[in-house]
C-alpha positions in Angstrom: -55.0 26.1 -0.6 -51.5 27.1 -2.3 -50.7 28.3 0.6 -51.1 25.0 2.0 -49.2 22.8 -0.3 -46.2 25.3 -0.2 -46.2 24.7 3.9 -46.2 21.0 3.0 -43.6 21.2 0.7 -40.9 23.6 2.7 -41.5 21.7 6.0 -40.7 18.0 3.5 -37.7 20.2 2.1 -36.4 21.2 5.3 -35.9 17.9 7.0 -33.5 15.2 5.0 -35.0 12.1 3.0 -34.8 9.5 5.1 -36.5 6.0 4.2 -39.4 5.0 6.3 -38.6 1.8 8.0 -41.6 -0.1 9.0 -42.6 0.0 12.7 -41.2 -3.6 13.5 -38.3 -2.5 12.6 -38.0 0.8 14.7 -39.3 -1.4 17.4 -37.0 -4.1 17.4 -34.4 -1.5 16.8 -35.6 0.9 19.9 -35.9 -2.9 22.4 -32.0 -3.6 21.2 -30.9 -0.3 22.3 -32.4 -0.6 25.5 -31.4 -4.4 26.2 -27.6 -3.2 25.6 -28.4 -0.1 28.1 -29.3 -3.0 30.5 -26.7 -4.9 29.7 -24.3 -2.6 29.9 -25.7 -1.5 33.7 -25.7 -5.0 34.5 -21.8 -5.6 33.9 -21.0 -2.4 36.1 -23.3 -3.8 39.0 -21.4 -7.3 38.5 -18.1 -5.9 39.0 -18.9 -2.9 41.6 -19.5 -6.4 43.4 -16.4 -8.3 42.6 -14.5 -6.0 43.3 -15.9 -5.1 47.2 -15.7 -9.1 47.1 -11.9 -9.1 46.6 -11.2 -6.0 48.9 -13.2 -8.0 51.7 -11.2 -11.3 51.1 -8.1 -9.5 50.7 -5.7 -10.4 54.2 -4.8 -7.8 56.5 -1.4 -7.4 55.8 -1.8 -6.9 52.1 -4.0 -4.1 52.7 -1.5 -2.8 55.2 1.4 -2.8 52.5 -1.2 -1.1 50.1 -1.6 1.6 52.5 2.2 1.8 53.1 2.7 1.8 49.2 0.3 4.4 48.3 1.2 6.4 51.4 4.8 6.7 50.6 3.3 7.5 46.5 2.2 10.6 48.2 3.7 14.2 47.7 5.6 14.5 51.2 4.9 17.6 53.2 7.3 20.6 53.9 10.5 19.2 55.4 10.8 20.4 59.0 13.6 22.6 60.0 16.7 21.4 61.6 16.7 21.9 65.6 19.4 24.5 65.1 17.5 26.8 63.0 14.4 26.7 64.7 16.5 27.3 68.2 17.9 30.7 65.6 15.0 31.9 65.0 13.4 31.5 68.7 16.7 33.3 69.7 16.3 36.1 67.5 12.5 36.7 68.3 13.8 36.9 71.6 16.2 39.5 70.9 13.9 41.7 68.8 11.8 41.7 71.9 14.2 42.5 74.1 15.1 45.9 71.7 11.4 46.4 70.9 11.1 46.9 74.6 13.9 48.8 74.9 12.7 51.2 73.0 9.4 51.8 74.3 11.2 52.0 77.8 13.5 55.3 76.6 10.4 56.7 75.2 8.2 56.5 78.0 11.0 57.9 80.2 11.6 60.8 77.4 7.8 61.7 77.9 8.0 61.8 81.6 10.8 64.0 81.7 9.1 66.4 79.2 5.5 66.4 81.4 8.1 67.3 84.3 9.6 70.0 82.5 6.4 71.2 81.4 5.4 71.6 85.4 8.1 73.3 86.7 
């Protein structure tokens, strides 16, 4: 039975004093909680409406001047390069072709002439 009691008393000790309120009070406590949750969800709902209100009502053109407004708000892209030094470029991709192929055309001509030596 000590054994009991001393349970009793460490689980009492372990958890703060806190005064009992009477179960009206929790309950009227717990429905005001819950009636400002609602409350609160009903607010959002309102707006979420008046604002999809006002974006329907809103004319044409003041949408289009939004969309030119936040489009221009934007980070802009890479700059394109100037004609001349994409033409550069094109012209020296051509040119390191043009040696590329060069090249393989001397060495297949160096390996024919060794096969032929080979033969003879």
């Amino acid at each position: 039975m000590d054994d009991t009691k001393q349970i009793e008393e460490q689980a009492a000790g372990a958890q703060p004093e806190q005064p009992k309120k009477p179960i009206a009070e929790q309950m009227t406590d717990l429905l005001a909680t819950a009636a400002g949750a609602l409350a609160e969800g009903a607010v959002r709902s309102v707006a979420k409406r008046v604002r999809k209100t006002a974006a329907k009502k809103t004319p044409a053109p003041v949408k289009k001047a939004a969309q030119t407004v936040a489009k221009a708000a934007k980070r802009p892209k890479k700059a394109k390069e100037p004609v001349q030094q994409i033409a550069g470029k094109k012209a020296a991709k051509k040119a390191q072709k043009s040696k590329n192929a060069a090249q393989k055309a001397s060495k297949k001509k160096a390996q024919k002439k060794a096969k032929k030596s080979k033969r003879r």
